[in-house]
N, C-alpha and C positions, 0 to 999 in steps of 0.2 A: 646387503642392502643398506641395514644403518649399522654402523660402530662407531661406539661412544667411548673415548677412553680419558677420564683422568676430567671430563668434562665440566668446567665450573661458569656458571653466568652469575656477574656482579652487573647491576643496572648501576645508570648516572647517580642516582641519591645513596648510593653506597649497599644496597639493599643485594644481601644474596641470594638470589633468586635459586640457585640450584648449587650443588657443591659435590665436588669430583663424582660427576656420574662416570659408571663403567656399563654400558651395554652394549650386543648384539641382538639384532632381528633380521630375521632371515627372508627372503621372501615367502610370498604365502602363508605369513603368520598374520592370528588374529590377537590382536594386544588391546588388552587394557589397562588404562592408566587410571589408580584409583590415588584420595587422598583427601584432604581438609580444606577447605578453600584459604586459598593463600599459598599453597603448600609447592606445587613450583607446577605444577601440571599444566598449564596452557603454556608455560614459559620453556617446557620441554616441546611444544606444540612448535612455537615462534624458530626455536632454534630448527629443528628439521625443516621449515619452510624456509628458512635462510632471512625471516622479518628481525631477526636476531643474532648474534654472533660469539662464539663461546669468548670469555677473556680467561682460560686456562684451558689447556688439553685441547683436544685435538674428537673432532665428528667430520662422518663422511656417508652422507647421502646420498645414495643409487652411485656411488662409487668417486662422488664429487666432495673434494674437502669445503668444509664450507666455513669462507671465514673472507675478513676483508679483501680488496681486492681483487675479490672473484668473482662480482657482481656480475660479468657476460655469462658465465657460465653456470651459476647458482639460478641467474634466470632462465637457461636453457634446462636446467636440472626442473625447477618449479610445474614443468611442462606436461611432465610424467609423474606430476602430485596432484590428487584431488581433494582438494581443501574444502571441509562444509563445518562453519563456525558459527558461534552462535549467532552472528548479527548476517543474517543472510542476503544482504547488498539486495537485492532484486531490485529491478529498474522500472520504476510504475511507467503505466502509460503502455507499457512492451505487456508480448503476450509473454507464457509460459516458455513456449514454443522458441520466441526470440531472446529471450532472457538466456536459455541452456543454450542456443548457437552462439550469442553474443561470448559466451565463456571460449568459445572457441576460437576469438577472430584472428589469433595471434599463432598459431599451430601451424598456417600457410597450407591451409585446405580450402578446397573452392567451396563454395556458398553452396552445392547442389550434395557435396557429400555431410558439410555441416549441420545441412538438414535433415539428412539422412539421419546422422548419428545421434542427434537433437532427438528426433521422432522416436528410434529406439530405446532412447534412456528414459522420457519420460513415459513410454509401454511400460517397461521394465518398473519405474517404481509408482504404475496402478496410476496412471492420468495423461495417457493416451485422450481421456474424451475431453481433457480443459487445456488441450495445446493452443487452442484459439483462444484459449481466457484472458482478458490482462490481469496481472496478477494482482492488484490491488483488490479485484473480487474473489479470492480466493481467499480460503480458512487458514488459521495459522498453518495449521495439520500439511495445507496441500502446500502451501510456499514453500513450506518446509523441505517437503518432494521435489518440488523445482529445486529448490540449492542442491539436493544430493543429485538431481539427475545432471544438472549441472557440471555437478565435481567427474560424478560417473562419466561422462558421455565421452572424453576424451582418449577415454579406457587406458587411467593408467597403472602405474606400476605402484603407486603407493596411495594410500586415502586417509586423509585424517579428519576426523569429524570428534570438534570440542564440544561434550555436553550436549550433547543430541536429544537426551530424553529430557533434559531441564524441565521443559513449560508441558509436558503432556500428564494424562492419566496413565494407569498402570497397562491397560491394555493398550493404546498406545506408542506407548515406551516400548513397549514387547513388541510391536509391529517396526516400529524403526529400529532397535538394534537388529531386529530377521534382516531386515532390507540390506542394512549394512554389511551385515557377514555374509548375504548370498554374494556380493560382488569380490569376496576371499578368492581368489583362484592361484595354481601353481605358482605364480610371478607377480601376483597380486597382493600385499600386504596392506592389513586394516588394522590404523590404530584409532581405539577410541579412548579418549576421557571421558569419566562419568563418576559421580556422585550415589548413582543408585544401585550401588550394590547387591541389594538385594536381588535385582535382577540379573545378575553375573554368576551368583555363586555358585550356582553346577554349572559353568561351563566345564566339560570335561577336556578339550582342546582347547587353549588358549594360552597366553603368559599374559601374566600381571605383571605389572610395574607397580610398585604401593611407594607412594613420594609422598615425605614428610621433610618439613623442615632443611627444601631442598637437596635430601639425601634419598636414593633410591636403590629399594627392595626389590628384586624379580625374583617370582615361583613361574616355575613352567609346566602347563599339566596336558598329560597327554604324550603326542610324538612329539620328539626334540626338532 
């Protein structure tokens, strides 16, 4: 699903963001990406979305290399990524409801299954009753919901969501990383970054990535 070899991102002002990573993940793994702020973690995010592109070694994405020049096909790759970041774009004035299909207009699904699939993802993370809502009246907690249902709805093969528990309480936070990992399935893999550790530490299935200083650590606990 991803393999990373030898991977180094340097940005424009000389700044090394990350420096020869080596990973695999497989599908239907649950990762977490822990580490310092600064430390290369969203810049490991940018690069799997393809917003970024390695300048040493070699990554490949749901089986696609990603790297200049490959823009048609990195954006067909993107397709089968559910991205929920922190700044959750939602388009006021739009309900809940049109905000998760609008994520879809690009797939080349009719508008009568986009609703469908719309409907079901926001059941799925508990606001089924504010599909009619515009989203500007809605609590940080539920927009929130709308971006993962969002990311969700097109059912894909890989999900990434940066720092997802940032702005909540601890009970919370412990509701949205559950949400997250229920959508883990055989083909499905979910990576998250996060900062709150605390809430990770018994995961007993999972791998860690622990990135400092643009160098990265994997433990893997559980089944390989």
């Amino acid at each position: 699903m991803i393999e990373a070899n030898k991977v180094s991102l340097r940005y424009a002002d000389n700044t090394l963001a990350l420096n020869e990573v080596d990973v695999k993940i497989n599908p239907g793994e649950l990762v977490f990406i822990t580490g310092p702020s600064g430390s290369g973690k969203t810049s490991l995010l940018k690069l799997l979305m393809g917003m970024e592109y390695p300048t040493a070694g070699t990554l490949k994405v749901l089986g696609q290399p990603m790297k200049k020049g490959r823009s048609g096909k990195i954006s067909r790759i993107r397709r089968k990524i559910g991205p929920v970041f922190q700044e959750f774009k939602l388009i006021e004035g739009r309900t809940a409801l049109e905000n998760v299909y609008i994520g879809m207009r690009f797939l080349g699904m009719s508008p009568r299954k986009m609703k469908e699939y719309a409907t079901t993802a926001l059941d799925r993370v508990g606001l089924a009753h504010k599909k009619l809502s515009p989203v500007e009246k809605l609590s940080w907690g539920e927009a929130q919901r709308v971006a993962i249902a969002r990311a969700v709805a097109r059912k894909p093969h890989l999900i990434l969501a940066d720092e997802p528990t940032g702005n909540l309480d601890h009970d919370n936070a412990v509701k949205i990383l559950e949400l997250l990992k229920s959508f883990r399935s055989d083909q499905t893999a979910v990576i998250i970054t996060t900062h709150a550790t605390h809430l990770i530490e018994d995961e007993k299935d999972a791998t860690f990535l622990y990135v400092n200083k643009g160098s990265v650590s994997i433990e893997r606990r559980g089944k390989e």
